[in-house]
N, C-alpha and C positions, 0 to 999 in steps of 0.2 A: 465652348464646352464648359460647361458647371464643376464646381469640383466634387471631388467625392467624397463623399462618408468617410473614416477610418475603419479597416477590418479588425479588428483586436480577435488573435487567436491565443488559446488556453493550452500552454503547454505544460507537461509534467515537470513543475522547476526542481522535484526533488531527484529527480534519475530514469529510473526502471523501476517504477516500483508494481509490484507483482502481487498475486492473490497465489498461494502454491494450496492444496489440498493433498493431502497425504494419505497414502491409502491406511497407516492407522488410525485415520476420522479428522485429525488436528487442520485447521487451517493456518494457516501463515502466510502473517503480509510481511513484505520486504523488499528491499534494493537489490534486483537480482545484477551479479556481479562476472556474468557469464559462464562457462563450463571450466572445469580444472583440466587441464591440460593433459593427454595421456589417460584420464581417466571421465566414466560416465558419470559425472557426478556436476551438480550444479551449486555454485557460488551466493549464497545472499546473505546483504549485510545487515545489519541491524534490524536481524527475524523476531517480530510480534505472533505472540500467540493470541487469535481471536475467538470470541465468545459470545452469546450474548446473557445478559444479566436481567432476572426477570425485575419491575420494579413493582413499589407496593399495589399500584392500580390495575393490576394483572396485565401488562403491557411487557415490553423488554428494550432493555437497553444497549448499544456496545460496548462494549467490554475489552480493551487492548490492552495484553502485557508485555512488556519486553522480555523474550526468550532467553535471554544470558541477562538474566540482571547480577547474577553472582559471580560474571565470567571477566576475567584480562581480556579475552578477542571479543571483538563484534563481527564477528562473520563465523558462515556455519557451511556444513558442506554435503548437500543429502545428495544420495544417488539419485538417478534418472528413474529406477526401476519403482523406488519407494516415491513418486509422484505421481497423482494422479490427473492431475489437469493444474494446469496452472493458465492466469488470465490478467486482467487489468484489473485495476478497482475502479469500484463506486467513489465519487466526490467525497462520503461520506466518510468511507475508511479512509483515505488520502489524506481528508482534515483533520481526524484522528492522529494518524499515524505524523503525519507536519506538527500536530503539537508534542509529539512525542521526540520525534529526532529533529524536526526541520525547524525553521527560524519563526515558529507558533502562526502563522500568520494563515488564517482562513480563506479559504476561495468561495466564493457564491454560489449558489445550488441553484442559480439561477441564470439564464442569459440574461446580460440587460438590454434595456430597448434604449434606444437612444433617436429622440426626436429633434427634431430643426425648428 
């Protein structure tokens, strides 16, 4: 029997991180940090507010700011009622947001192939 390939699988090395849409329009990426105990309200840390930012070529860019930049906590705590969906992210916000909180380090937008 031949040996086999290595499986390399991609996991989220920063947490939870979460896409939340709010029903006043704002999107928010973040570490969700699970429910507050006793109450309907959901825990995320270190919430980016996202955008996007048109650029000069009529095109648009991402755009991520840190939601408490002027705050002591990095954690916020919005009710269940004030969310309207919340999901995974795209690689793209992920990479974003890792250069924002996590150790800068980009993942690939891509599988790689690997031949013998």
């Amino acid at each position: 029997m031949g040996a086999q390939a290595p499986i390399f699988i991609l996991e989220n090395i920063m947490g939870n991180i979460r896409l939340f849409r709010l029903i006043s329009g704002e999107e928010i990426v973040g570490e969700e940090d699970g429910t507050v105990p006793g109450m309907a309200k959901r825990a995320i840390k270190n919430p980016c507010l996202i955008g996007l930012m048109p650029t000069p070529t009529g095109g648009a860019t991402l755009n991520m700011q840190p939601l408490l930049l002027f705050s002591d906590t990095k954690e916020i705590k919005i009710k269940e009622d004030h969310i309207l969906y919340d999901t995974g992210v795209d690689i793209k916000i992920l990479n974003k947001y890792n250069e924002i909180f996590g150790s800068g380090i980009v993942i690939a937008q891509q599988t790689p192939t690997f031949t013998r």
